[in-house]
N, C-alpha and C positions, 0 to 999 in steps of 0.2 A: 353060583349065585352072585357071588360079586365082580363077573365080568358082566354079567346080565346087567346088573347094577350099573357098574359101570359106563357099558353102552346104552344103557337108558338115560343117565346122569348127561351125559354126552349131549345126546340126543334133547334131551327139556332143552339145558344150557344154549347148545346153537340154535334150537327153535328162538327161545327167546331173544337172545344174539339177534336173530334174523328180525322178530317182530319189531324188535325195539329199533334198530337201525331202520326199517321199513316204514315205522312209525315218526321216528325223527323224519325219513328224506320226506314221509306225508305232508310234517308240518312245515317243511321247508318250502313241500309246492304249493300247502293249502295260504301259508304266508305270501309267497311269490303272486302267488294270483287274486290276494287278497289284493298286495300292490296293484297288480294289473289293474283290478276291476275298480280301486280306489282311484287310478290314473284316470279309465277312460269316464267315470264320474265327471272330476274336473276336466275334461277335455268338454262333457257335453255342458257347461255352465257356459250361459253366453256371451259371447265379445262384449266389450262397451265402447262406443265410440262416442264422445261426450264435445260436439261443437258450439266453441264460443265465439260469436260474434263481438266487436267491440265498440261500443256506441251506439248501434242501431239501433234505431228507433222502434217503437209499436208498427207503426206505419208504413217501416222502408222495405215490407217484403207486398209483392204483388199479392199474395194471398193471404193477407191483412188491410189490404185495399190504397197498395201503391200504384198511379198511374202515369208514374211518368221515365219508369225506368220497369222492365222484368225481373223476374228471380225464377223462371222457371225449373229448375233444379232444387230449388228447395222448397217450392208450390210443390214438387212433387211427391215429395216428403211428405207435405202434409194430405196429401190423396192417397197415399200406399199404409199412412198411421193414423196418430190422435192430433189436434190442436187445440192447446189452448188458450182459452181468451180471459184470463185473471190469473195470470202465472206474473209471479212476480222478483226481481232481481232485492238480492241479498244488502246493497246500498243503492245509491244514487252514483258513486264513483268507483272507480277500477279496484282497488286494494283490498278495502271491506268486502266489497259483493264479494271478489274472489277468495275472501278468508270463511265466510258465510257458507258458498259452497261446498269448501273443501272440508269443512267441517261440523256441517249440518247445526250450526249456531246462528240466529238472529245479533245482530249490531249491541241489541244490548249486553249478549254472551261471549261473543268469540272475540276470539285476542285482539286481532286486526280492525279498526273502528275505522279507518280514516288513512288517506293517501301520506304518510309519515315517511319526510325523506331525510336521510344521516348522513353528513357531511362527512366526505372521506371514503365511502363506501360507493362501489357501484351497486345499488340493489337498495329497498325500501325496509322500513322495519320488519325483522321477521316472524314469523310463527313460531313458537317454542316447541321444546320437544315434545311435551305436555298435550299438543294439541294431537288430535285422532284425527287424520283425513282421511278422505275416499281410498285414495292411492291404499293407506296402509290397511283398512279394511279390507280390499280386494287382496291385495297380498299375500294376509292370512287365508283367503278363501281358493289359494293358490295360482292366482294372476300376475302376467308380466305385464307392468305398467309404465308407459312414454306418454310424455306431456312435449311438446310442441309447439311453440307462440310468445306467447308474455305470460310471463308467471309473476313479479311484483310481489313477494310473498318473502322474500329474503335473500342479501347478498348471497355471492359463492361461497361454500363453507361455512354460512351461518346453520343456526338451527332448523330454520326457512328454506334453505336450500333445496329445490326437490328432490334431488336423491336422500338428503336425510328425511325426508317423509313422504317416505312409500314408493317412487317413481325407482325405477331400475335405469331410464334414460332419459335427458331433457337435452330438446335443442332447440334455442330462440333466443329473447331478448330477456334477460335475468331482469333486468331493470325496468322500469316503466320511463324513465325520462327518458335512455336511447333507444326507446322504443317509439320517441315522438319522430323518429328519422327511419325513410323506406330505406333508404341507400347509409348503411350505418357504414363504421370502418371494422365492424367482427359482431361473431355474434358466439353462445358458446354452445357447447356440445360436452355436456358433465361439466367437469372444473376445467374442461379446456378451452382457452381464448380460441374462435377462428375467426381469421382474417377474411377481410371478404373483396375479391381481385378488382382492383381499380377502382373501389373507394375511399376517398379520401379527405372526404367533407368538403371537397370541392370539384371531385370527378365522380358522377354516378353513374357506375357501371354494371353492380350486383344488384337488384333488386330483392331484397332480403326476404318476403315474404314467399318468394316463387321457390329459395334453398329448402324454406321451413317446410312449405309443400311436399318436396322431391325426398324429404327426413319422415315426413308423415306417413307418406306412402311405400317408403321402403319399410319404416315399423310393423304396419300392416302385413307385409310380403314376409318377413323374417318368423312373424308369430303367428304365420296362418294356421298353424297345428298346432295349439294350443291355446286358453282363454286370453283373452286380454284384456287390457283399459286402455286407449288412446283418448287421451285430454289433449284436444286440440284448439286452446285458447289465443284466436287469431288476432293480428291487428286492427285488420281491416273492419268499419272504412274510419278508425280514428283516425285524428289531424297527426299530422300534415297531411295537405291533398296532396297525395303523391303517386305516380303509379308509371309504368310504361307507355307513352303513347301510340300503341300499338293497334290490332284492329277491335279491341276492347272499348278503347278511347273513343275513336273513329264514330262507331255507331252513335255518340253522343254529343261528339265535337258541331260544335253549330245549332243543337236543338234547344239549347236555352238563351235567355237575355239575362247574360251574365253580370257579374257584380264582380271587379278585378280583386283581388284582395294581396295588397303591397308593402313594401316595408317599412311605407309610413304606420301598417297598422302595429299595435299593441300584440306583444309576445310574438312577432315577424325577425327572423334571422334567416336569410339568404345562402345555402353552400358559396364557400369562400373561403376564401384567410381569415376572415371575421366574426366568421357564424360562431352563434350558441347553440350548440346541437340538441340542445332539451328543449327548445321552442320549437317554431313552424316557419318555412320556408313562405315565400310569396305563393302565389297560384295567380295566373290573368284568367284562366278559367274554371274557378272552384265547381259551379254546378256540373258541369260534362266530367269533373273527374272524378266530384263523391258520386254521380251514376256508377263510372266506369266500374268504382272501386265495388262499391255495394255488386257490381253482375261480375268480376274479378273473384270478389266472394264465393258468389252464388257458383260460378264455375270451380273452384276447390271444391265444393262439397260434393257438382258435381264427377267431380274425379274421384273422389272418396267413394263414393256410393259405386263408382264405374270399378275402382280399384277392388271391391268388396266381392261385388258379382264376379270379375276375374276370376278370385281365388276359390270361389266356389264354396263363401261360407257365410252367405245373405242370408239364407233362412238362421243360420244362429246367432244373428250380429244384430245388437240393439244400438240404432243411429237416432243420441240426440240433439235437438238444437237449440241454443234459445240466446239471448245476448244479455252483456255484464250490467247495464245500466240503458237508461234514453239518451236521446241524439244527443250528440255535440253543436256548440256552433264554432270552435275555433278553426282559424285556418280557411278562414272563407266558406265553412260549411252555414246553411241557412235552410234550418228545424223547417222554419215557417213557407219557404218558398217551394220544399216535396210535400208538405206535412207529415213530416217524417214521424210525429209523434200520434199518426191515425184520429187528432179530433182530441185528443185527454190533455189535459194542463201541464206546462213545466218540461224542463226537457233535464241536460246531466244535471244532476248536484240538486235537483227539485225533488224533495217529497211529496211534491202530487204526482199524480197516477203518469203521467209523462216520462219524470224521471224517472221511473223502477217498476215500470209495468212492460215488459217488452214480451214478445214471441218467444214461445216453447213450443216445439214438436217432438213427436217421439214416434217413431217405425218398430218393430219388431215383427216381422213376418210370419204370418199364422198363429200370432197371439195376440196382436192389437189389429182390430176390425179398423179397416180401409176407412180412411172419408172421414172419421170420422172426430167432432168437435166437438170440446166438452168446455162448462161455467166452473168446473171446479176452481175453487179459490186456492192456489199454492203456490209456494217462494222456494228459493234458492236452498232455504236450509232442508228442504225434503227428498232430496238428492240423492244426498247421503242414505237414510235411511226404506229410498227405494229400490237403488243398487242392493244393500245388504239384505234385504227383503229376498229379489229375483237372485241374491245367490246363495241364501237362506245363509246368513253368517250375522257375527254375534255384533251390536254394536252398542258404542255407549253411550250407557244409560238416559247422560243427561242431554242429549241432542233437544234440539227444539221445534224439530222436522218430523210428520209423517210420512206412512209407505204411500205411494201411489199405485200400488200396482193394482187394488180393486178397481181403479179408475182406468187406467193402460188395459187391463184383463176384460173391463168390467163383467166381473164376478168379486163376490163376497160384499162384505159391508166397507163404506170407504169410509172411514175417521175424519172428521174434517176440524179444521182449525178453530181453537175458540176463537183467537184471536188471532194477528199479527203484528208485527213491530218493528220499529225501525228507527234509530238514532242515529246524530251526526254532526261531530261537533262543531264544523266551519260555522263562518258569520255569525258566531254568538250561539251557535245551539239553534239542532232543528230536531225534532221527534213529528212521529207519526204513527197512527193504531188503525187498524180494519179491524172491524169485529159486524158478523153481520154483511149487512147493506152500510153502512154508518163506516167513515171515514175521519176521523180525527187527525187535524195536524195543529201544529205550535212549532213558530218562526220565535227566533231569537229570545231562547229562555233563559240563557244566560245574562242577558241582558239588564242594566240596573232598571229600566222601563221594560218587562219582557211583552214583545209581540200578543196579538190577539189570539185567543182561541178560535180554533174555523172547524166547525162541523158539515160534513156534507154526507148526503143520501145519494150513494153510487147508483143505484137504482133504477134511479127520477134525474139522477144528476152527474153523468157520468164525469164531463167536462169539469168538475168542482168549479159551477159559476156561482151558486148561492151559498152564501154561510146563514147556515142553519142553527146555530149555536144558541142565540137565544131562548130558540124556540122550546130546547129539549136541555135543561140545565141537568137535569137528573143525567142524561148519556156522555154529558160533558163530564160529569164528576166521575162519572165510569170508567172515562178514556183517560182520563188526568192520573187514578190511581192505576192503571194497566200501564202506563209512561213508567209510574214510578216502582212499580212492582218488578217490570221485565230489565230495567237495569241496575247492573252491578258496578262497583265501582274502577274505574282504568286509568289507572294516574300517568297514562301517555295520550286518553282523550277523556278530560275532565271533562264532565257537568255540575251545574252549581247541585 
C-alpha cells in the first residue's frame, strides 16, 4: 500500500509539475503573441506625412485658381482627396501658426504668440515642456517621428527643441532668421551643426533645401515598416528669392515684366563680406524665381508622393498639405502681381482672410473619396486632435481644435466650431473672431486711440470690402466679448 501510495503520489506530483510548467510556457506564448498582435496593430495605424508650405498664399496653387505658374503635383493631391476652402492657419506669421499647430491651441492659448527673437541664441523663443505636441501624441500611440525644414519653436537644447518634444529626428534650419538664407553656411541634424560645402555667405554652392529633401526622403525609406509622422515644414517660396537657376528657373525666366528688387531696397543684404544674413539678398528677377520656387515646391511633394508609392505603403500613408500663413511681399515678392492671395484681403501679418486663410488638402486612399471639396470651417489647431482621433489615442483635454475626420471620412456627425480666434500682438495689437458667416476684426487695441471695429459678412462679402459694423451693434458686442473671453494672459506678448 504505500508503494502504491507512493507511486501515485509520484505520479499527481509530475503531472502537476508538467501542467504547471506547460501552463507557465502557455502564458509565455499567449503573452508573446499577445506582443505580436499588439505590434502588427501599431504597424497597421497610418503613416502621417504633414507638408508645410511657407508663405503661400490662398491663391499660389493652380488648383485654387493660380494662372500664371502650375502645381501640378499638388492639384493632384487635391483629385486623389479632400480640399479645403475655409481652412485656416494658426497666425498670420511663422512662430504662432507653427506653435498653434503643434499644439492644437488658438493664439489666445498656446505658449508661442508671436515671431519672439533672443539675443544670443540661434533659435526663437521656445515651447515649454508643458506644452503637448503632435510629435508627443503620436509617440505614445507608438510612432517614429522626423520633422524636416524650419522649426522656429526653440533654440538647440532648449525646451523647444524638437527632440525634447516628441520628434526622434530633425534636420533644417532651427532658427527662422537663417532660414531667410537658401545657401546657409550649416544646417542641423539633432544638436549637430552641419556644415554645408562651399557656402560661405559669399559662395553659394549647397542649396539647403534640395539636402532637406534628400533627409526627408531617406526618413521615409528607413521607417517604411513601421508607422510614422514626417513634419515636413519647408521654406519655400519665403524670402529671399532664391533658388538654382536651373531648368526649373528656365521655364519662367523671360515670361514676366519684372520689378528688379536691389539693395537700395529695405531689409536687402547681398552674399558678401558684408551681408546680414537674416535679411534678403537682391533678386533682378523676383517674379520667375517666386514661380520657380512655388513649382520647386510643388516638385518635392511630388517626390514625396513618388517616394511613398515606391515603398509600397500609399494605401496606409495619410499626405497633408496646407501653408503657415498668406503670401509674403519681402524680397521682391508681389502678393498683387500672381494674386497670390486668390481675391481675399491682406496678405503675411494680416488678419483678414488673406493672411491666415490658405490651402489644406488631405489624401488618404480608400478612406477619403477622390475629388472631393469641402466649406468646412477649420484652423490649424484641429490638427492635433484629428491625428489623435485616426490613431484613436488620448489627448488633452484642453486643446481648442476638433476632429476632422467625420469630414475626411465623411461619415458620422462633424462638430464644428462655435467660433474661431485669433491674436497678435505687432503694431499695437490686432484680434480677429469667425463665428458663423460674421467675421470680426480690431486693428490696434492697444492703442491710446484703439482702431475701428470692422464687421464683415464672409458670405456676401468674401474680399472683407464693407464694414458692417454699424449695422449689427448687438454681433459686435458678441465678437468683442469672444476677443476677451478666448485670451489668457502672456507676459511675453501682452494685450492691454
Amino acid at each position: 500500500m504505500k508503494l502504491t501510495g507512493l507511486i501515485h503520489n509520484s505520479f499527481v506530483i509530475a503531472t502537476t509539475a508538467f501542467l504547471f510548467l506547460a501552463c507557465k510556457e502557455t502564458k509565455k506564448e499567449v503573452a508573446a503573441d499577445k506582443e505580436i498582435v499588439k505590434e502588427e496593430i501599431v504597424k497597421q495605424k497610418p503613416n502621417i506625412i504633414y507638408i508645410l508650405a511657407d508663405d503661400l498664399g490662398y491663391g499660389d496653387l493652380s488648383s485654387y485658381g493660380q494662372v500664371n505658374f502650375k502645381t501640378p503635383h499638388i492639384d493632384k493631391l487635391a483629385e486623389n482627396g479632400i480640399k479645403f476652402t475655409q481652412h485656416y492657419t494658426g497666425s498670420a506669421v511663422c512662430a504662432p501658426s507653427r506653435s498653434s499647430l503643434m499644439t492644437g491651441l488658438h493664439t489666445g492659448h498656446t505658449h508661442i504668440r508671436g515671431n519672439r527673437e533672443l539675443k544670443g541664441q540661434e533659435g526663437q523663443e521656445p515651447i515649454p515642456t508643458s506644452s503637448i505636441t503632435i510629435a508627443e501624441v503620436l509617440k505614445d500611440a507608438g510612432y517614429t517621428n522626423g520633422a524636416f525644414g524650419k522649426w522656429g519653436l526653440g533654440y538647440i537644447g532648449s525646451t523647444g527643441d524638437p527632440i525634447n518634444q516628441g520628434f526622434d529626428e530633425f534636420y533644417g534650419y532651427n532658427c527662422q532668421r537663417q532660414a531667410h538664407r537658401y545657401y546657409p553656411t550649416h544646417l542641423w541634424k539633432n544638436d549637430e551643426k552641419v556644415l554645408l560645402k562651399g557656402n560661405d555667405y559669399t559662395n553659394t554652392v549647397t542649396y539647403a533645401p534640395d539636402l532637406i529633401q534628400k533627409e526627408t526622403l531617406r526618413f521615409l525609406e528607413d521607417n517604411k515598416d513601421k508607422p510614422f509622422f514626417a513634419y515636413v515644414p519647408l521654406v519655400l517660396p519665403h524670402a529671399e528669392l532664391m533658388a538654382p537657376k536651373d531648368s526649373i528657373f528656365k521655364k519662367y525666366d523671360g515670361k514676366f515684366k519684372e520689378v528688379p528688387h536691389t539693395t537700395k531696397e529695405r531689409y536687402t543684404s547681398d552674399y558678401g563680406p558684408d551681408i546680414n544674413p537674416t535679411e534678403y539678398s537682391s533678386q533682378d528677377k523676383p517674379y520667375a524665381m517666386y514661380a520657380s520656387m512655388v513649382d520647386r515646391l510643388d516638385v518635392y511633394v511630388g517626390q514625396i508622393v513618388a517616394k511613398v508609392k515606391e515603398l509600397g505603403i500609399e494605401d496606409n500613408t495619410i499626405i497633408m498639405f496646407a501653408s503657415d500663413n498668406g503670401p509674403h511681399k519681402e524680397g521682391g515678392a508681389n502678393p498683387a502681381y500672381f494674386n497670390s492671395g486668390g481675391g481675399l484681403r491682406g496678405e503675411k501679418r494680416d488678419l483678414y482672410e488673406g493672411g491666415i486663410r490658405t490651402p489644406f488638402i488631405v489624401v488618404w486612399p480608400n478612406k477619403i473619396k477622390a475629388g472631393t471639396t469641402t466649406n468646412m470651417v477649420s484652423a490649424f489647431w484641429d490638427i492635433l486632435p484629428t491625428v489623435a482621433d485616426i490613431t484613436e489615442t488620448t489627448i488633452p483635454a484642453e486643446v481648442d481644435g476638433v476632429s476632422l475626420v467625420p469630414t475626411l471620412l465623411n461619415k458620422g456627425e462633424q462638430k464644428q466650431h462655435q467660433y474661431l480666434y485669433w491674436e497678435f500682438n505687432i503694431q499695437k495689437g490686432r484680434k480677429a473672431v469667425r463665428k458663423g458667416d460674421y467675421k470680426g476684426v480690431w486693428y490696434k487695441m492697444n492703442a491710446d486711440k484703439p482702431g475701428n471695429f470692422e464687421l464683415y459678412n464672409l458670405k456676401n462679402d468674401e474680399a472683407e470690402t464693407t464694414n458692417i459694423a454699424d449695422k449689427h451693434p448687438k454681433i459686435v458686442l458678441e465678437m468683442k466679448q469672444l476677443m476677451k473671453d478666448s485670451h489668457t494672459e502672456s507676459k511675453l506678448f501682452p494685450f492691454k
